[in-house]
N, C-alpha and C positions, 0 to 999 in steps of 0.2 A: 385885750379881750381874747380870750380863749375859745375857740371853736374846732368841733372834727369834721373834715373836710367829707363830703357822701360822693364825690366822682374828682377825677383828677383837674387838678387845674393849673395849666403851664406859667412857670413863676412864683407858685404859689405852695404844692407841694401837691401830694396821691392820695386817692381816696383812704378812708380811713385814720388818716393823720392828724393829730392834734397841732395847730397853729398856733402861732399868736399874730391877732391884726387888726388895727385900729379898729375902735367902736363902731363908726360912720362904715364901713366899708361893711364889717359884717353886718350890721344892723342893717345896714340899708341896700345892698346889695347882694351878699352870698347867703344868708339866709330868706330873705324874700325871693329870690330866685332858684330857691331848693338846696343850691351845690352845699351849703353846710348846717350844721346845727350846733346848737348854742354845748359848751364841754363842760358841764354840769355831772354832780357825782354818778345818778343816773343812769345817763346817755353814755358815761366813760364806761362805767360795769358791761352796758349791752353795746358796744361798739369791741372788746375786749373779748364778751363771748362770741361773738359773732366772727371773730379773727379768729378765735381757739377753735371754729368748728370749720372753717373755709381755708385754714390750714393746707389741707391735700390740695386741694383745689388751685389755690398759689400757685401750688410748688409745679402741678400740671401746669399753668400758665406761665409761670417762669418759664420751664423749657420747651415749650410751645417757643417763644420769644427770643429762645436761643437757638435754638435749630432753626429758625426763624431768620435771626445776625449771621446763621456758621453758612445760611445757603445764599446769603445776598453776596457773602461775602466779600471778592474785591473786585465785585462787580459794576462797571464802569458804564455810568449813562452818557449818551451823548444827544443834548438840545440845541435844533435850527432854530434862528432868530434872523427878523432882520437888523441890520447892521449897517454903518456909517463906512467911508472909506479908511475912517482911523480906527476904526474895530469897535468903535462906541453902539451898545446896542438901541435899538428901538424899544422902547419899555422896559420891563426886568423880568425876569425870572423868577416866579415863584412856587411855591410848595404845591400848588396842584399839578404843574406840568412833572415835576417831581416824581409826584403820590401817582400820576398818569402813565410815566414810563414805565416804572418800577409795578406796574399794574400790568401794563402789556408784556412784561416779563414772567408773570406769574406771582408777585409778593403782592398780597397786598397790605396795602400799608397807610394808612389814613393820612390826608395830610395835615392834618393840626397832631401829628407825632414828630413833622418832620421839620427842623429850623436850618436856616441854609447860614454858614458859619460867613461873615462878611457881607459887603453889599458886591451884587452881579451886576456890572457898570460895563463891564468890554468882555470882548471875546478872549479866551483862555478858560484854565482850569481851575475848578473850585469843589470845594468839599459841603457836605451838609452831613448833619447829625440829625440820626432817627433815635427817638425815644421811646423802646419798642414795649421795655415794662419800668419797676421803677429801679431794679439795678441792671438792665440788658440797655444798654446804648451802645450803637453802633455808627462807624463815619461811611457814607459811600459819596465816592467821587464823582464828579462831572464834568461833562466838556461843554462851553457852550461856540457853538460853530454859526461862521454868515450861513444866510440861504441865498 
């Protein structure tokens, strides 16, 4: 089944994009919940003009999104945890402490943009990828330290 997605959705693909994806899923899920509409001849025409006049607009957001990557740049976070005597943490790290740091720094950066590359099990360094538009992704690294 063919549907165009009306907002991004991780895994899935960015707004405005024509899909393919099981009947049950659209049916019952992404179009009863808004995020898409059914890719009928249409909706393809006014999804097509609607790209050809928000054109500028992209292109503004693209490098919104890159000046965006060029100033995080290789800029290094570092998150306290508690921690075991073998470096084993207490809980894990996730995308909001993330999206938190990266905020008190001045980017802000949501965090359902940001997926952390592995699982955060012990103290060391690990990377995470922000997904800032849909060709601007960027990796910033981090450290995670005992408290």
């Amino acid at each position: 089944m063919e549907i165009i997605l009306k907002e991004n959705i991780k895994g899935l693909g960015y707004k405005n994009d024509i899909v393919d994806v099981k009947p049950g899923y659209g049916r019952n899920y992404l179009i009863p919940q808004g995020f898409a509409i059914i890719a009928n001849t249409s909706n393809k025409k006014m999804i097509a003009e609607n790209i050809k006049q928000a054109a500028h607009k992209a292109e503004k957001v693209k490098a919104d999104a890159e000046a965006l990557a060029a100033n995080i740049g290789d800029t290094k976070l570092t998150i306290a945890t508690k921690a075991g005597d073998n470096g084993k943490i207490f809980g894990s790290v996730t995308t909001t402490q993330i999206s938190a740091l990266l905020k008190e720094k001045g980017y802000d950066v949501d965090r359902k943009q940001i997926s952390i590359n592995g699982e955060v099990k012990f103290v060391g360094e690990y990377t995470a990828s922000i997904d800032l538009h849909k060709e601007v992704k960027h990796e910033v690294a981090f450290e995670v330290i005992a408290e």
